[in-house]
C-alpha positions as MATLAB code, in Angstrom:
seq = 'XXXXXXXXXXXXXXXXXXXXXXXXXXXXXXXXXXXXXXXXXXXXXXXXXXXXXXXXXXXXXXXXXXXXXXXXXXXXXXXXXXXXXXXXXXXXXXXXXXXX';
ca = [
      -0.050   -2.224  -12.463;
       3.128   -3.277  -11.350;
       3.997   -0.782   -8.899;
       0.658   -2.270   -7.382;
       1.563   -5.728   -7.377;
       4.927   -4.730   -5.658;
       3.291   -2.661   -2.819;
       0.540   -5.363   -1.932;
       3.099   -7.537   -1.617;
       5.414   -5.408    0.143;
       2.309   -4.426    2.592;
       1.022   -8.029    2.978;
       4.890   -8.552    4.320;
       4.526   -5.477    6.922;
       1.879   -6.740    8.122;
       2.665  -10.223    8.659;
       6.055   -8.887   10.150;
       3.479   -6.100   12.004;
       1.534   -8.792   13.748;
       4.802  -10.282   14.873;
       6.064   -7.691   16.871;
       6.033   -7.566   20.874;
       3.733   -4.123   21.158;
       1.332   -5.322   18.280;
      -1.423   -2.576   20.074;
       1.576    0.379   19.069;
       1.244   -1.286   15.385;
      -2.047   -1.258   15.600;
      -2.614    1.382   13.094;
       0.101    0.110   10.840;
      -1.637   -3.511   10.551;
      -4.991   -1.854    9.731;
      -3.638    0.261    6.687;
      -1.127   -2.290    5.804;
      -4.281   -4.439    5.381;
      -6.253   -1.847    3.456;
      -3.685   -1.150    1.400;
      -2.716   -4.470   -0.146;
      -6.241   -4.979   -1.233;
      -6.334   -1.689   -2.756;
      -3.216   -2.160   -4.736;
      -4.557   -5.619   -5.790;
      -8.127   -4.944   -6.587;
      -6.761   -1.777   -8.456;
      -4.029   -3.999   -9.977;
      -7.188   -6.067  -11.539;
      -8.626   -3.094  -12.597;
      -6.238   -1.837  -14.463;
      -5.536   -5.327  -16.275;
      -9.274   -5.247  -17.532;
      -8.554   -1.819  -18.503;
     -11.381   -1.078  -16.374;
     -14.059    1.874  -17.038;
     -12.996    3.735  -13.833;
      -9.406    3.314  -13.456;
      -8.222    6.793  -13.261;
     -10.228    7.461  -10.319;
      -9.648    4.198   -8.847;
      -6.126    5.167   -9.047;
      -7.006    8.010   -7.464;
      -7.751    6.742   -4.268;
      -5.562    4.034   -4.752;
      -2.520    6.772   -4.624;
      -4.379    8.608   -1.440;
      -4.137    4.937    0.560;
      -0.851    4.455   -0.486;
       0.311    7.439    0.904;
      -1.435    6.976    4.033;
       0.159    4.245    4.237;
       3.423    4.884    3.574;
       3.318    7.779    5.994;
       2.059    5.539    9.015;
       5.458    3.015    7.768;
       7.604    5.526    7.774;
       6.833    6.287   11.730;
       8.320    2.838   12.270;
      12.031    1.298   12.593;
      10.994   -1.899   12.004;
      13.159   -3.064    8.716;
       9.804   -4.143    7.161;
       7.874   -1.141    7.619;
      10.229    1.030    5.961;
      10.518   -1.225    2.714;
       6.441   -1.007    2.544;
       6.781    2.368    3.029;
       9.023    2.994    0.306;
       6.702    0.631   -1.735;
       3.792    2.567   -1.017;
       5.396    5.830   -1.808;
       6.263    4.610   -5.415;
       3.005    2.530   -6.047;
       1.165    6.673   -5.155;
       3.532    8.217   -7.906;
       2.421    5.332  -10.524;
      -1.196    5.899   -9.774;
      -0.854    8.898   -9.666;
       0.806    9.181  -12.763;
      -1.982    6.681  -13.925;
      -5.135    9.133  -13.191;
      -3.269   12.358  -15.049;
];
């Protein structure tokens, strides 16, 4: 749940940062998961703190976004895109950890 919390908050930054940027339309794809992402991580955050009925699979997918995510970051020099993408790499390993 925590890893979650970290990498919404790490992807909300991105893409605030994201949006700043001269070539926004090169970020484009960035912006969008950067946006997915966070409210991934958050609803599945919630989830998890209800100890929800379908968790593990919700971590599931949560881990697949992340990834996606963090792989789109990682394309990117920007200082901010490679903390999210660090963030996103660790939330995946939690959930994944999470839906074993």
């Amino acid at each position: 749940m925590e890893e979650c919390i970290r990498c919404m908050a790490a992807c909300n930054q991105c893409y605030t940062a994201c949006l700043q940027e001269e070539d926004t339309g090169m970020m484009k794809e960035c912006i969008r998961l950067d946006r997915e992402c966070a409210d991934l991580c958050s609803f599945t955050a919630n989830v998890l703190s209800l100890g929800g009925s379908y968790a593990k699979q919700l971590c599931e997918v949560c881990a697949q976004v992340c990834e996606a995510c963090g792989n789109e970051c990682k394309k990117h020099k920007a200082e901010h895109c490679q903390r999210c993408a660090e963030a996103c790499f660790r939330c995946a390993e939690a959930c994944k950890a999470m839906a074993a």
